[in-house]
C-alpha positions, -999 to +999 in steps of 0.1 A: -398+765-710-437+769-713-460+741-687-493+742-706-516+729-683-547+706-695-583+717-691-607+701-667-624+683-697-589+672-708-582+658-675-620+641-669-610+622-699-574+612-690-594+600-655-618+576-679-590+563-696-570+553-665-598+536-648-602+516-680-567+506-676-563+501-644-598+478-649-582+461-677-547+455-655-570+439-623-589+419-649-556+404-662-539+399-628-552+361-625-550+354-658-513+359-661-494+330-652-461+349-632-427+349-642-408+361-670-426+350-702-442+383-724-475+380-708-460+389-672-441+410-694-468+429-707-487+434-676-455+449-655-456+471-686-493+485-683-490+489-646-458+511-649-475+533-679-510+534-653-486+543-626-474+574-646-504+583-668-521+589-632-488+605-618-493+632-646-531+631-639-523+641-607-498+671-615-524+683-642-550+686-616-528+705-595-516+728-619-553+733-627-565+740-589-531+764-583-546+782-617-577+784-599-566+797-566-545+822-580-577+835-602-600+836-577-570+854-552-567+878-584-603+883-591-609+896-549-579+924-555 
């Protein structure tokens, strides 16, 4: 199985996208009356895709500073 890791633009842009979400989620917070009715609904469903869009945001940036180490470790031998 082949990881392909994003670039550093790739993941800049992920980064603008999930502030605008998570902007967008504290905007709706007190607007949305609670309970079960599709507007509750809809905001549990943002926060779980912000929760993983930043999870993989933050294995992406990982990946991408391992990728660096081990260039730079290469690049001194």
């Amino acid at each position: 199985m082949t990881v392909q890791t994003r670039s550093l633009a790739d993941c800049q842009t992920a980064a603008v996208k999930l502030y605008s979400l998570a902007q967008a989620a504290f905007e709706l917070y007190d607007q949305v009356p609670s309970g079960n009715g599709a507007p509750a609904n809809g905001l549990h469903a943002l926060l779980e895709v912000l929760v993983q869009k930043a999870d993989a945001l933050a294995n992406d940036i990982d990946a991408l500073e391992r990728g660096a180490r081990a260039a730079a470790k290469e690049a001194r031998s």
